[in-house]
N, C-alpha and C positions, 0 to 999 in steps of 0.2 A: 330289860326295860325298867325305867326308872319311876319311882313312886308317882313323881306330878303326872306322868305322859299316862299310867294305868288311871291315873283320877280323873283325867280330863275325857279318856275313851269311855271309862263307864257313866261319866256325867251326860256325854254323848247319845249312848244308849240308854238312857233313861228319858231323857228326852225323847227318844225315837217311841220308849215304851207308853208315853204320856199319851202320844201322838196316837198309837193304838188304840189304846183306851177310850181316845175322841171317839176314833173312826167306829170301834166295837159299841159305844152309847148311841153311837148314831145312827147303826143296825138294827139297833133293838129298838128304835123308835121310829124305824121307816114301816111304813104299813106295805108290806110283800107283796098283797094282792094288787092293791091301787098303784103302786110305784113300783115297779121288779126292775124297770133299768135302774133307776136311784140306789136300788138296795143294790143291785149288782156291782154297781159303781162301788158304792163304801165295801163290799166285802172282798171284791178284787184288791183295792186299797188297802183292807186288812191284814189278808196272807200274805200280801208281797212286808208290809213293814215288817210281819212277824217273820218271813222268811230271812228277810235281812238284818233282822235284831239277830235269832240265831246263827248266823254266816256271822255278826261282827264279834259277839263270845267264840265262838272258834278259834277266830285271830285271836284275840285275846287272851284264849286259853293257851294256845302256841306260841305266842310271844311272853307268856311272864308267867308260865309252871313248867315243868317239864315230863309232862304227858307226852310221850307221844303221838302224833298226830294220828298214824292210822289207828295205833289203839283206842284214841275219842271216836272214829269215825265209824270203828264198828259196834262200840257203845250204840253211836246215832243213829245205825241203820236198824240194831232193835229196839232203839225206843221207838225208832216212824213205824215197827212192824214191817220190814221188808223181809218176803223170804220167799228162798229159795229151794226147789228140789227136782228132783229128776224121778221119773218114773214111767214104765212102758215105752222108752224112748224120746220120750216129750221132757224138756227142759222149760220151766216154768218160771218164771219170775212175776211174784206178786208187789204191786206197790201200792201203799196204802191211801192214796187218793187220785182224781181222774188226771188224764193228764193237762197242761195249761195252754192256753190260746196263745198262738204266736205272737199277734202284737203283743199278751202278759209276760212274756219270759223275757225277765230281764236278766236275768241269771241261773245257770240251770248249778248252781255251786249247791244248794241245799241240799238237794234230790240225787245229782250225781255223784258225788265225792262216799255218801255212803251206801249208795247201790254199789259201786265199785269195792269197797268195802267189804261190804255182803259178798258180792260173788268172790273176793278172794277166801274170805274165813272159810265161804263153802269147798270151794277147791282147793283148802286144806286138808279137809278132812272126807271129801269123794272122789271119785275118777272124773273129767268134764269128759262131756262127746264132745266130736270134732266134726260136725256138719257142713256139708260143701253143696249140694245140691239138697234144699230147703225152702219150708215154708213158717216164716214167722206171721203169727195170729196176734192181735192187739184186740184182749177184752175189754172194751170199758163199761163198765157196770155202774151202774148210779142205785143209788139209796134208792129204795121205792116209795119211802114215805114222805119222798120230797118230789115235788111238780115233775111233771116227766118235761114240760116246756125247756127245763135244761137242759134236754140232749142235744149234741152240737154236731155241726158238718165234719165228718173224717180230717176234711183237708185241712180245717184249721187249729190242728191240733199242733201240737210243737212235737214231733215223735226221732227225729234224723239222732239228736244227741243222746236219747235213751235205747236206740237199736243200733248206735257207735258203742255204747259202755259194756252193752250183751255180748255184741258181736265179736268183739274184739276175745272173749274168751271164751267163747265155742265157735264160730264161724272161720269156715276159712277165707273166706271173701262174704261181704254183703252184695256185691254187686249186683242190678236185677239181669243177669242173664244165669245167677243162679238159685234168687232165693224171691221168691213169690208171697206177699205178702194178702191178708186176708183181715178184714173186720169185723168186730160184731159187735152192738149194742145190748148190754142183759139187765135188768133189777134184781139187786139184792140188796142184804140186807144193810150194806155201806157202800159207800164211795170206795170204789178202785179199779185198778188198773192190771189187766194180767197177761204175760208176754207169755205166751206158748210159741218153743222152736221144736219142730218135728222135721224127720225125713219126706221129702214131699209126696210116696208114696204113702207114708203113714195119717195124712192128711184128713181120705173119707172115715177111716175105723175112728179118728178122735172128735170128728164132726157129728156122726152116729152119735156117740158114745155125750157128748153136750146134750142135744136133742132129747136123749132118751131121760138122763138128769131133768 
């Protein structure tokens, strides 16, 4: 890639970065209580431009250094704090924020490329299970020091793309005649999101075993 064509995409993205900046002063000046669509509006508008500033350095980084790309993406998946581990049977994957509203997902490039990532670095260096009759759990957890009015309907969550990236390396089909899926809403002390895969007899002992937490 040639010097003007690198000038012209970061001039691009600087402008996208401006455009941020609008949206981020115009958050801090919306009053949360009295306006919470308004503000909801600018900060949807937020994440997606910062989502997509991020995705176009990427390209960029891949088009004109020679970084490897999976080795930037598993840089990326620990700086979002993704991770992974397996214990007592139960296969976990944590991600560092809730997940997004189907009409918000314009592109699941941010999130997926270094969740995928993640689970390879880890199944470098552990054994994966290979589960066939299961039950995948989706914790979403919200900050608690922020409005619970945030909590949203299950169905409108964007979830098919992030239980395709899981599955594909511990499942042996997702299909539902074998894998029973399960919800629950918690507060803590951030914003995220936590995929537990278990055998679907292992089910009540990790349901217990929440409750008692």
């Amino acid at each position: 890639m040639n010097r003007s064509t690198v000038s012209r995409r970061i001039s691009s993205i600087l402008d996208d970065i401006q455009r941020l900046t609008n949206a981020l002063y115009a958050m801090n000046t919306t009053d949360l209580q009295r306006y919470p669509d308004n503000y909801e509006v600018l900060s949807i508008d937020a994440a997606l431009r910062a989502e997509g500033i991020a995705c176009r350095l990427r390209h960029l980084i891949y088009a004109s250094t020679t970084t490897p790309k999976t080795e930037y993406l598993t840089s990326a998946a620990n700086t979002q704090g993704i991770s992974v581990r397996c214990k007592d049977g139960v296969f976990e994957v944590t991600l560092p924020a809730l997940l997004p509203k189907r009409k918000m997902w314009q592109s699941g490039e941010y999130l997926l490329e270094p969740l995928g990532a993640a689970l390879t670095q880890y199944a470098r260096g552990h054994p994966l299970p290979r589960f066939r009759h299961c039950l995948i759990a989706f914790s979403h957890i919200y900050d608690q020091e922020l409005p619970e009015r945030r909590i949203r309907d299950y169905d409108n969550l964007e979830l098919k793309q992030i239980q395709d990236v899981v599955a594909a390396f511990v499942l042996t089909d997702d299909t539902g005649g074998l894998c029973d899926t399960y919800h629950t809403t918690e507060l803590g002390a951030v914003d995220c999101t936590r995929i537990s895969i278990m055998e679907t007899s292992r089910f009540l002992a990790w349901l217990a075993e929440k409750e008692i937490l």
